[in-house]
DRENLUM-446851 format. One record per atom (N, C-alpha, C, O): x, y, z; residue in one letter. Coordinates in pm, whole numbers, plus 50000, padded with zeros to 5 digits. Example, Ala and Ser with C-alpha at 12.3 -4.5 7.8 and 13.67 -1.06 7.14 Angstrom:
BEGIN
513194943150780a/512304955050780a/513204967050780a/514244966850846a/512854977550708s/513674989450714s/512905000350787s/513415011450804s/
This chain:
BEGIN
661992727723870x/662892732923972x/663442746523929x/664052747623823x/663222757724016x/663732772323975x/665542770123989x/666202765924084x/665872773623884x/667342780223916x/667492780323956x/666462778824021x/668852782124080x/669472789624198x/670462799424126x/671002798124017x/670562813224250x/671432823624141x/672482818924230x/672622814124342x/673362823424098x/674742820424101x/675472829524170x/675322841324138x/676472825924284x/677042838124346x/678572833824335x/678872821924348x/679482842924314x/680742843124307x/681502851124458x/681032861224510x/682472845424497x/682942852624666x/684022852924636x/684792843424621x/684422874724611x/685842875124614x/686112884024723x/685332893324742x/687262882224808x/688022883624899x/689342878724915x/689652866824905x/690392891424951x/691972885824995x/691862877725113x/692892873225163x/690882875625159x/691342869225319x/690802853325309x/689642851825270x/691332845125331x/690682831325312x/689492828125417x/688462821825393x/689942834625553x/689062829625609x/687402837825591x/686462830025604x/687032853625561x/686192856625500x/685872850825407x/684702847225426x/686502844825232x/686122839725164x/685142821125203x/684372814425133x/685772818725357x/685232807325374x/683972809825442x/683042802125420x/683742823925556x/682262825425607x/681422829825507x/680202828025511x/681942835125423x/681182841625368x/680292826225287x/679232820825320x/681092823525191x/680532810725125x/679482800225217x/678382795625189x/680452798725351x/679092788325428x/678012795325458x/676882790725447x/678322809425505x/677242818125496x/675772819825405x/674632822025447x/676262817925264x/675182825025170x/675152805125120x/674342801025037x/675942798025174x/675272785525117x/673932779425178x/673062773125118x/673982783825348x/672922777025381x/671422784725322x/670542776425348x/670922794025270x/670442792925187x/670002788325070x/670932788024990x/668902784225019x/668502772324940x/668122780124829x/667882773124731x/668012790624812x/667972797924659x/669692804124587x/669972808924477x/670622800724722x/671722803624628x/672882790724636x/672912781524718x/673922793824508x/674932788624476x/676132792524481x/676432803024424x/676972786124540x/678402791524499x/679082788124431x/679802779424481x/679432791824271x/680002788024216x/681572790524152x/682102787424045x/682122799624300x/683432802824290x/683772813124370x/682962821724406x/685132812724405x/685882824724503x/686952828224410x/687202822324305x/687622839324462x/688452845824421x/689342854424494x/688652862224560x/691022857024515x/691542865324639x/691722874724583x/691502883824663x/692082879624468x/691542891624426x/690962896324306x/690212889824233x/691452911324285x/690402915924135x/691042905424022x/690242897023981x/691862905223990x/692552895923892x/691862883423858x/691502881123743x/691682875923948x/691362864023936x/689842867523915x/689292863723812x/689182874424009x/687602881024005x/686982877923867x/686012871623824x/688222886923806x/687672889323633x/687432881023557x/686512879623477x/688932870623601x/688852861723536x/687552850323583x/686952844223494x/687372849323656x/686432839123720x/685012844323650x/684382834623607x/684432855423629x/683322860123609x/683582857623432x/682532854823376x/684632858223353x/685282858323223x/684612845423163x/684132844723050x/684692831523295x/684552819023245x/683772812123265x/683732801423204x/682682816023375x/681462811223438x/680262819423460x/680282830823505x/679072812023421x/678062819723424x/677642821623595x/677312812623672x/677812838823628x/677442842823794x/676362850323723x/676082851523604x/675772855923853x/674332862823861x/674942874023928x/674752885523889x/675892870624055x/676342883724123x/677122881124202x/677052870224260x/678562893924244x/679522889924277x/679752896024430x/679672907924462x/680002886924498x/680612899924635x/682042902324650x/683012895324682x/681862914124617x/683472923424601x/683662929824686x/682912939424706x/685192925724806x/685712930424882x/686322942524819x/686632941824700x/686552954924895x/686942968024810x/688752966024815x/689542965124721x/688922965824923x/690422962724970x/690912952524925x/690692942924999x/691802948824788x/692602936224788x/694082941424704x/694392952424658x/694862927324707x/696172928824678x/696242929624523x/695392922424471x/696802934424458x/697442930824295x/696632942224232x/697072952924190x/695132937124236x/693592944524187x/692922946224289x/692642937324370x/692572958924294x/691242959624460x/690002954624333x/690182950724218x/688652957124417x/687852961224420x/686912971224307x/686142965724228x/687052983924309x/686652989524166x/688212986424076x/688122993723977x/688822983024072x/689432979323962x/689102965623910x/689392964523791x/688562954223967x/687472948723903x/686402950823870x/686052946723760x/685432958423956x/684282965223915x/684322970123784x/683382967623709x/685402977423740x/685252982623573x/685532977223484x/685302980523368x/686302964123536x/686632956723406x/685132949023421x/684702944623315x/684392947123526x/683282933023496x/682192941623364x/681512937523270x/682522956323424x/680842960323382x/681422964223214x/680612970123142x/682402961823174x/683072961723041x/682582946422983x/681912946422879x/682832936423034x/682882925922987x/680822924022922x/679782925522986x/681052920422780x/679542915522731x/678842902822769x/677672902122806x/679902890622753x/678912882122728x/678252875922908x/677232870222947x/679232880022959x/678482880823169x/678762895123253x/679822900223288x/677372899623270x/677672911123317x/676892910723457x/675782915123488x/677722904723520x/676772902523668x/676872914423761x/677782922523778x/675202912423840x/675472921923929x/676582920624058x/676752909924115x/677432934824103x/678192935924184x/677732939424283x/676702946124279x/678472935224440x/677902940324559x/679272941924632x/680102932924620x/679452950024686x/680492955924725x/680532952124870x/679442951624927x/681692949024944x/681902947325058x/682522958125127x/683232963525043x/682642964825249x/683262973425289x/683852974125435x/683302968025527x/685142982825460x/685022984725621x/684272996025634x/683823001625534x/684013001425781x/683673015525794x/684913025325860x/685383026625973x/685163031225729x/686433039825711x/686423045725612x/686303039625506x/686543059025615x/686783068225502x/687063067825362x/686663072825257x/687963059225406x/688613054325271x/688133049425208x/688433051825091x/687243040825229x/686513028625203x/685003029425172x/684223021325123x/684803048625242x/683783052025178x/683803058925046x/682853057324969x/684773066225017x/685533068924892x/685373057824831x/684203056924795x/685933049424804x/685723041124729x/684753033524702x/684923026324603x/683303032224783x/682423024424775x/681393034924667x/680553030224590x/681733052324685x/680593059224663x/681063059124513x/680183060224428x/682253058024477x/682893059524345x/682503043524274x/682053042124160x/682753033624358x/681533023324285x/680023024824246x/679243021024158x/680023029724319x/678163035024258x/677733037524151x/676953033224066x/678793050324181x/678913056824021x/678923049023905x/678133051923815x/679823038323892x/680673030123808x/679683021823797x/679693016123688x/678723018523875x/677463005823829x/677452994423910x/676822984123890x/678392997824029x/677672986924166x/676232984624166x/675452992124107x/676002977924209x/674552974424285x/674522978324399x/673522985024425x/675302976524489x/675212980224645x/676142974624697x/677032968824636x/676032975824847x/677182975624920x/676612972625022x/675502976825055x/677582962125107x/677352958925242x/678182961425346x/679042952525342x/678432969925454x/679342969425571x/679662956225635x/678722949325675x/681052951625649x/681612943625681x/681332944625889x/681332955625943x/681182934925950x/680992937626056x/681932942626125x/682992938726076x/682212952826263x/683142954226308x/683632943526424x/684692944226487x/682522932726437x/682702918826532x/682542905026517x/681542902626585x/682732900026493x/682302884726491x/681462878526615x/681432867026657x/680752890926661x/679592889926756x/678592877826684x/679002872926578x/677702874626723x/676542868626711x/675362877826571x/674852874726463x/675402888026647x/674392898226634x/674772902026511x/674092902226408x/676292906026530x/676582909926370x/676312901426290x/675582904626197x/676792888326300x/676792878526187x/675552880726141x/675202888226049x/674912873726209x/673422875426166x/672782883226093x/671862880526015x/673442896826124x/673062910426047x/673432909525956x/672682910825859x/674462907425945x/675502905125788x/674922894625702x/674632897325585x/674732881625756x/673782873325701x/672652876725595x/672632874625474x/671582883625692x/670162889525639x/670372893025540x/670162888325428x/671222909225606x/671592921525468x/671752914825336x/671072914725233x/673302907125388x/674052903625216x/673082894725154x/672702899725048x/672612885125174x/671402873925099x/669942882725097x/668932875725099x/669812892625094x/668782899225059x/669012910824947x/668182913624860x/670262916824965x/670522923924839x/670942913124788x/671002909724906x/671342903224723x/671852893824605x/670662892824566x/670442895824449x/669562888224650x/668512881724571x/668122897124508x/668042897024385x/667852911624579x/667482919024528x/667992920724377x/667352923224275x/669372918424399x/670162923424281x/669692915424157x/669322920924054x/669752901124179x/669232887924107x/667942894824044x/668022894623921x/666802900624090x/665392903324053x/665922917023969x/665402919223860x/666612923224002x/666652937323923x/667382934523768x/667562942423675x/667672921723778x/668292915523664x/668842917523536x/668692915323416x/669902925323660x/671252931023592x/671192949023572x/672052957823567x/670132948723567x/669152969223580x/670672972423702x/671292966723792x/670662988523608x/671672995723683x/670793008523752x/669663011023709x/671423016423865x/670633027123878x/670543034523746x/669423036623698x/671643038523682x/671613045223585x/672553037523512x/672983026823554x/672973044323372x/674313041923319x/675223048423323x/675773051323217x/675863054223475x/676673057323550x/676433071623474x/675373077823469x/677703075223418x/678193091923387x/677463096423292x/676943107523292x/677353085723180x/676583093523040x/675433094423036x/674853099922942x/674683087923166x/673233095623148x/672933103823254x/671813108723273x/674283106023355x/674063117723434x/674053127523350x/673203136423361x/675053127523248x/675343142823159x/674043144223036x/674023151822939x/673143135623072x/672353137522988x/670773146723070x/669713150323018x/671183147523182x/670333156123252x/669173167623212x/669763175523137x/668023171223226x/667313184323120x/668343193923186x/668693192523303x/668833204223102x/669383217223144x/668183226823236x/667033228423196x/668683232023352x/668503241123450x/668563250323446x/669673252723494x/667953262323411x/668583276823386x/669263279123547x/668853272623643x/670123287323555x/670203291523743x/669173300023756x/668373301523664x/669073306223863x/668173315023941x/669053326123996x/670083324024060x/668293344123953x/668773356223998x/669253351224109x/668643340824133x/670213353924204x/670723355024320x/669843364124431x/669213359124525x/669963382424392x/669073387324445x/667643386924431x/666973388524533x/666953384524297x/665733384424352x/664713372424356x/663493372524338x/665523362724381x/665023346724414x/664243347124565x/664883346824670x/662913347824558x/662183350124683x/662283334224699x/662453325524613x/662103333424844x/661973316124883x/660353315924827x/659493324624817x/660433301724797x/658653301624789x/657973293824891x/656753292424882x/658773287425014x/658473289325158x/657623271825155x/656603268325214x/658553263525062x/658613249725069x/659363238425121x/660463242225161x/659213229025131x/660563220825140x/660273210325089x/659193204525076x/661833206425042x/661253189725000x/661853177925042x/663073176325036x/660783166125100x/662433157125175x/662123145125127x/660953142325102x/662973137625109x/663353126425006x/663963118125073x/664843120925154x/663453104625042x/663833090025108x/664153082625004x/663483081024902x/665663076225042x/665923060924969x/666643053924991x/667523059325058x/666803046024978x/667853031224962x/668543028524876x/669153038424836x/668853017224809x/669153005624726x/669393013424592x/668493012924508x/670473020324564x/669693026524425x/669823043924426x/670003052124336x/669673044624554x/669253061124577x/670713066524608x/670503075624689x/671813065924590x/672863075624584x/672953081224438x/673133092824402x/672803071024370x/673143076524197x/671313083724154x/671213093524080x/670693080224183x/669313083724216x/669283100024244x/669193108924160x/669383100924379x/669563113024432x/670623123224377x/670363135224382x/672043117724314x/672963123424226x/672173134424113x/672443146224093x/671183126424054x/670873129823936x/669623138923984x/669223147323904x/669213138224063x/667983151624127x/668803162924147x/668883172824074x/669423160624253x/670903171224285x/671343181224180x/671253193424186x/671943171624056x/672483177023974x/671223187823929x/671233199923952x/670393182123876x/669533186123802x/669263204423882x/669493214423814x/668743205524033x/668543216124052x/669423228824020x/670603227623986x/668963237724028x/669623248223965x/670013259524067x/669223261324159x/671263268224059x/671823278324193x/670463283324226x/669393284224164x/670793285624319x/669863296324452x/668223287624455x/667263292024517x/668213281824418x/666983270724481x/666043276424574x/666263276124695x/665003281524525x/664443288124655x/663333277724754x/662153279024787x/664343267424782x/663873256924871x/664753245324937x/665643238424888x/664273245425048x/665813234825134x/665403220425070x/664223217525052x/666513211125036x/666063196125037x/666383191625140x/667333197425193x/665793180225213x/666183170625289x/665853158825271x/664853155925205x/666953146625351x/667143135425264x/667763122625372x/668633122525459x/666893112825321x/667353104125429x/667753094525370x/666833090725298x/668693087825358x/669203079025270x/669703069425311x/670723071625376x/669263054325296x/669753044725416x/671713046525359x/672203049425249x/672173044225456x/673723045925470x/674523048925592x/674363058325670x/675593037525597x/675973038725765x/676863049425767x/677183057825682x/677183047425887x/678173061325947x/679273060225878x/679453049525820x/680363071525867x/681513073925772x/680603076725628x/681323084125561x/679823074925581x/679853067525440x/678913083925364x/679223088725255x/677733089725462x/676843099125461x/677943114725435x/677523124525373x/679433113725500x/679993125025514x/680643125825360x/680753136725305x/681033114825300x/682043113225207x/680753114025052x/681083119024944x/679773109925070x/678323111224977x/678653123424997x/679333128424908x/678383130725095x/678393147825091x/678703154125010x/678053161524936x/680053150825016x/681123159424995x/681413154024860x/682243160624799x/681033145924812x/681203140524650x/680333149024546x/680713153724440x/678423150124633x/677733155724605x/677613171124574x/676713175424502x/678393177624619x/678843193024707x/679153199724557x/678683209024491x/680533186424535x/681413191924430x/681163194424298x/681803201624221x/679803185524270x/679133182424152x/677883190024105x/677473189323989x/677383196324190x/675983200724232x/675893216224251x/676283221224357x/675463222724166x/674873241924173x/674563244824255x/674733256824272x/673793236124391x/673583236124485x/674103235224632x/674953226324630x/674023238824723x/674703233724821x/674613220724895x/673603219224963x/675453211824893x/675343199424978x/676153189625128x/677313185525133x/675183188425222x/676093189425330x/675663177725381x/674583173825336x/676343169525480x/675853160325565x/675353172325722x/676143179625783x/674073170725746x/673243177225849x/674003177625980x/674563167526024x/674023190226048x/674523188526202x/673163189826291x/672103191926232x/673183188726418x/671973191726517x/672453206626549x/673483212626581x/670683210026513x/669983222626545x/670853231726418x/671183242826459x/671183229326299x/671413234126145x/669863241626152x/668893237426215x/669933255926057x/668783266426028x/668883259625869x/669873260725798x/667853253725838x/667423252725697x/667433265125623x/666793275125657x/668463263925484x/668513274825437x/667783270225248x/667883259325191x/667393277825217x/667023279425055x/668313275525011x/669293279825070x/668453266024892x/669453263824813x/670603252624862x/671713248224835x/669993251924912x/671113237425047x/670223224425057x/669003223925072x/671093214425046x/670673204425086x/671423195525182x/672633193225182x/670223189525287x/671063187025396x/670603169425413x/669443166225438x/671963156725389x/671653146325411x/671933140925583x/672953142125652x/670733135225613x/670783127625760x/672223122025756x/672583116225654x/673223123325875x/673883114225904x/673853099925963x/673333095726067x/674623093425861x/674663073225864x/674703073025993x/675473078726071x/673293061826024x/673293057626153x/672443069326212x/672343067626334x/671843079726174x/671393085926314x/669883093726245x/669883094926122x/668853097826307x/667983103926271x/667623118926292x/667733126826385x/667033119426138x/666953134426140x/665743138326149x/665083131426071x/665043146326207x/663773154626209x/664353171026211x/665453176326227x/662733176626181x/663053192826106x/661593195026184x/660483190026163x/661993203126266x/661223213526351x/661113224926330x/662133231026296x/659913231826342x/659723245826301x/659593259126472x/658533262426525x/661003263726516x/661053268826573x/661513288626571x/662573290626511x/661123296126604x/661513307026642x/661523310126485x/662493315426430x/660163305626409x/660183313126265x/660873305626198x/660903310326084x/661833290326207x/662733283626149x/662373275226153x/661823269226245x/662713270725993x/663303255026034x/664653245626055x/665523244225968x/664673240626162x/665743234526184x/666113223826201x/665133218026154x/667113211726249x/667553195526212x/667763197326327x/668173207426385x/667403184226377x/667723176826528x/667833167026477x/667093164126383x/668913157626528x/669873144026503x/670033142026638x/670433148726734x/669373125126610x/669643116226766x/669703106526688x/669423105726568x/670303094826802x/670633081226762x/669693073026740x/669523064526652x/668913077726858x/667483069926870x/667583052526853x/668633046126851x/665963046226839x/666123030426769x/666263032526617x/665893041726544x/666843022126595x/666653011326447x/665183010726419x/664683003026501x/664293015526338x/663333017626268x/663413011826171x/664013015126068x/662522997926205x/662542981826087x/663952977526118x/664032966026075x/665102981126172x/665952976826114x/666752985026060x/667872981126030x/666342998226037x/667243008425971x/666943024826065x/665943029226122x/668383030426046x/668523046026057x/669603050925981x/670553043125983x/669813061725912x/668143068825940x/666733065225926x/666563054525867x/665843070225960x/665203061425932x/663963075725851x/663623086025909x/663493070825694x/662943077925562x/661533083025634x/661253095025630x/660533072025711x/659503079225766x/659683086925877x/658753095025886x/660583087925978x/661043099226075x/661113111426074x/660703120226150x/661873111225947x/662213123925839x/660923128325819x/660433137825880x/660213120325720x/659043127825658x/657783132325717x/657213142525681x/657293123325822x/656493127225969x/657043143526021x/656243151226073x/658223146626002x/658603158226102x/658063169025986x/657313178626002x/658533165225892x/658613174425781x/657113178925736x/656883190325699x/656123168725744x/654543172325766x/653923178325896x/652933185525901x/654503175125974x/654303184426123x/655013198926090x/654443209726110x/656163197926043x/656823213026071x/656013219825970x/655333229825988x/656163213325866x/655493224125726x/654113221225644x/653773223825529x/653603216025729x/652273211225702x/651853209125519x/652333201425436x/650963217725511x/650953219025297x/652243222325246x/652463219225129x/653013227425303x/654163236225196x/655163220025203x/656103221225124x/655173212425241x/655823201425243x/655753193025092x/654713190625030x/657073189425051x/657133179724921x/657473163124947x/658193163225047x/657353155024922x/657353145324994x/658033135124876x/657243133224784x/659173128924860x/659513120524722x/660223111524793x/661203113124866x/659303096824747x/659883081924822x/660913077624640x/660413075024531x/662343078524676x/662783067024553x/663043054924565x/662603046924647x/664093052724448x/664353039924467x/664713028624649x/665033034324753x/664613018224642x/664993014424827x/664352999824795x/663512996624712x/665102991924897x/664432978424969x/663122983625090x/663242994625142x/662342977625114x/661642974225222x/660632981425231x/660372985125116x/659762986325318x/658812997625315x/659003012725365x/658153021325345x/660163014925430x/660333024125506x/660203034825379x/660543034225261x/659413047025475x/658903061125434x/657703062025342x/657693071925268x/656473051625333x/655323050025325x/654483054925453x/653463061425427x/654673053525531x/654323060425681x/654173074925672x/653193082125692x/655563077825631x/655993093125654x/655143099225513x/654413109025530x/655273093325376x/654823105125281x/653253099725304x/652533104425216x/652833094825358x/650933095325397x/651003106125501x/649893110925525x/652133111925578x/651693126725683x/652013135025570x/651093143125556x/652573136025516x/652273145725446x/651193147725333x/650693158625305x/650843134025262x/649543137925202x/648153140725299x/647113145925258x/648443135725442x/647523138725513x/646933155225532x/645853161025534x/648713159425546x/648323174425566x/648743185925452x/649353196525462x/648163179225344x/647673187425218x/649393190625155x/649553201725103x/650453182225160x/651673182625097x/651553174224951x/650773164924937x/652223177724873x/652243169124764x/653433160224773x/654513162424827x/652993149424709x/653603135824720x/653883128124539x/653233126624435x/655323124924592x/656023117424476x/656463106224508x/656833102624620x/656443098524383x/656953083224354x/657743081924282x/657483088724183x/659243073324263x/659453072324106x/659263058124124x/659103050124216x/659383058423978x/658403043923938x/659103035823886x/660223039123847x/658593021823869x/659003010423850x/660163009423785x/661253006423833x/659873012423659x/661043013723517x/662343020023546x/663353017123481x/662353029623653x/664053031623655x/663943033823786x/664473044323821x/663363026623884x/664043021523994x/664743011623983x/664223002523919x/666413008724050x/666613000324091x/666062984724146x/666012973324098x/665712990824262x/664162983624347x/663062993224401x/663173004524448x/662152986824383x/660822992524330x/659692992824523x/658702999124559x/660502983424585x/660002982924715x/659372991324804x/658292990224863x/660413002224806x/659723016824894x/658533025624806x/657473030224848x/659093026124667x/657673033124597x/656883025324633x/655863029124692x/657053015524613x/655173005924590x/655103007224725x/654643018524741x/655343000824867x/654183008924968x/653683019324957x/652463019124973x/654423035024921x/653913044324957x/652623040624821x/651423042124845x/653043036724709x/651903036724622x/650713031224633x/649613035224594x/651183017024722x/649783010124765x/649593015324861x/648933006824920x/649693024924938x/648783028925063x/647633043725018x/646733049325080x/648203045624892x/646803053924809x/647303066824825x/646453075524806x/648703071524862x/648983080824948x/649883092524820x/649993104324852x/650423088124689x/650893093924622x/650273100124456x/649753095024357x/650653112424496x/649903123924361x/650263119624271x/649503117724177x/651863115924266x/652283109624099x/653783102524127x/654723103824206x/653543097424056x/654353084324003x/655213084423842x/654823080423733x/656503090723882x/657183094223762x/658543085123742x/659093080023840x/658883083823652x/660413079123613x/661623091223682x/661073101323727x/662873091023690x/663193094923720x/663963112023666x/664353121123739x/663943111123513x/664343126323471x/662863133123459x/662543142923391x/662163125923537x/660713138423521x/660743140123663x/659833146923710x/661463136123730x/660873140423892x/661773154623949x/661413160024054x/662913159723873x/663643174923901x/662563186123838x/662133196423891x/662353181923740x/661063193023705x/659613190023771x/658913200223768x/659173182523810x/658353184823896x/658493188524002x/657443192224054x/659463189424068x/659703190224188x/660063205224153x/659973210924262x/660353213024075x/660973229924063x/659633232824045x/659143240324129x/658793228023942x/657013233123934x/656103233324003x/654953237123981x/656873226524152x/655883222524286x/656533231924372x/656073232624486x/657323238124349x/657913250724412x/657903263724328x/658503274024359x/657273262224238x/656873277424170x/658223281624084x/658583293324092x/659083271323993x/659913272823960x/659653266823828x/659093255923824x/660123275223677x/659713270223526x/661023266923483x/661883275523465x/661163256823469x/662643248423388x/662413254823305x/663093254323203x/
């Protein structure tokens, strides 16, 4: 008989702590082996029982949320994975993106209804990242700050005589891919003579506050995308949560169009949307990098661009998070290389005519 993973349910609200639990019980691969109303007790509960992974409401009384988060990922002898619960609110995206950092696993939006539809949604999601989290077994994106600062150094780039080298590169991820994408970000160096674009599963509120975290940290420029934005060298522009981005090549430009459009699998933005446009607009000069993510989305998209003579990236198994979105694009025969993740900023500057 396999194990069942162990799940712990903390929340201030009793009656969430009770859907939630009947929720992830009727599932037959998990357990509940405790609640908690807030961080306090959280700690303690994870202190005295063996969990696999916890769902952490961000908002609570005494101790929120990352103030358990840092004491769990302190603690040695149980270091379970965390999954963060959230509203959709600013605040709350602040605080979810600053878990990331800190060594969440992920995060789930709290519904705004006790609709049908939501539940259900909420259902899927949350019992699919646990188990994800369960398989990544205990694997962090990174080890938060000290191996961001361990980054290869970047020289910058002349200001004036940084010719564009008349590329782009657009990048898909999930599960994994905020601290992921952090560390690409960081890595590039001022005046970039190439736009990034980036589709990153993440709902609305949550894409503006990534931004702007990103912005502050980064040599580069970083923005959440508006409709009909002129792609500029040295900028990077993330799809806004919830909506899709494509990049059209008009009047000598390239530019972002954002619509709501459908749910693609299940998700928007949606990673192959992006990358389809991005092989139409820029045919060869196109860079194409699937990271870390659940599911298959943007295997579709980086095969248009290996179709039309773009080069194509993977990162790979060993320091993905979850390994899901590389491996389609990998099994569909469609990717040039397949790197870990501090080799994929220098490839990506050497695929734009740029020598770290």
């Amino acid at each position: 008989m396999v194990d069942k993973i162990k799940v712990a349910v903390v929340d201030d609200s009793l009656f969430i702590r009770t859907i939630l639990s009947d929720m992830l019980s009727t599932d037959p691969e998990l357990e509940i082996v405790g609640t908690a109303k807030d961080g306090v007790e959280a700690v303690e509960l994870v202190g005295r029982k063996k969990i696999d992974v916890v769902t952490m409401d961000v908002v609570m009384p005494r101790s929120d949320g990352l103030q358990a988060l840092e004491k769990i990922m302190k603690l040695k002898d149980n270091n379970p994975a965390v999954l963060m619960l959230s509203a959709a609110d600013r605040s709350s995206a602040d605080t979810v993106m600053k878990s990331l950092e800190l060594g969440a696993f992920d995060f789930v939006m709290k519904p705004a209804s006790t609709s049908s539809t939501n539940i259900l949604r909420l259902k899927w999601e949350i019992i699919s990242k646990i188990k994800a989290a369960h398989r990544a077994g205990g694997r962090r994106a990174l080890e938060t700050e000290e191996d961001i600062l361990k980054m290869p150094a970047m020289k910058d780039l002349p200001k004036p005589t940084t010719k564009s080298s008349g590329r782009i590169i657009a990048i898909g991820s999930s599960t994994g891919g905020p601290v992921a994408l952090r560390y690409i970000l960081q890595s590039m160096p001022a005046h970039l003579p190439a736009p990034i674009v980036i589709a990153q599963h993440m709902p609305k509120a949550f894409t503006e506050s990534f931004s702007e975290r990103l912005g502050k940290k980064c040599k580069i420029k970083v923005m959440e995308s508006k409709e009909g934005e002129v792609l500029r060298d040295g900028c990077a522009y993330i799809a806004p949560g919830d909506s899709h981005m494509r990049i059209v090549y008009e009047d000598g430009k390239l530019k972002a169009t954002i619509e709501e459009g459908d749910r693609i699998r299940g998700g928007r933005p949606s990673v192959d949307i992006l990358l389809s446009s991005v092989a139409e607009s820029s045919g060869e000069n196109a860079i194409g990098v699937i990271l870390t993510g659940m599911g298959g989305d943007g295997a579709r998209g980086i095969k248009s661009i290996k179709d039309c003579g773009g080069h194509t990236i993977a990162q790979d198994e060993s320091t993905s998070l979850v390994w899901s979105m590389p491996r389609a694009a990998i099994r569909l025969g469609v990717v040039d290389q397949v790197l870990p993740l501090d080799q994929i900023p220098r490839a990506l500057l050497s695929d734009i005519g740029v020598r770290a």
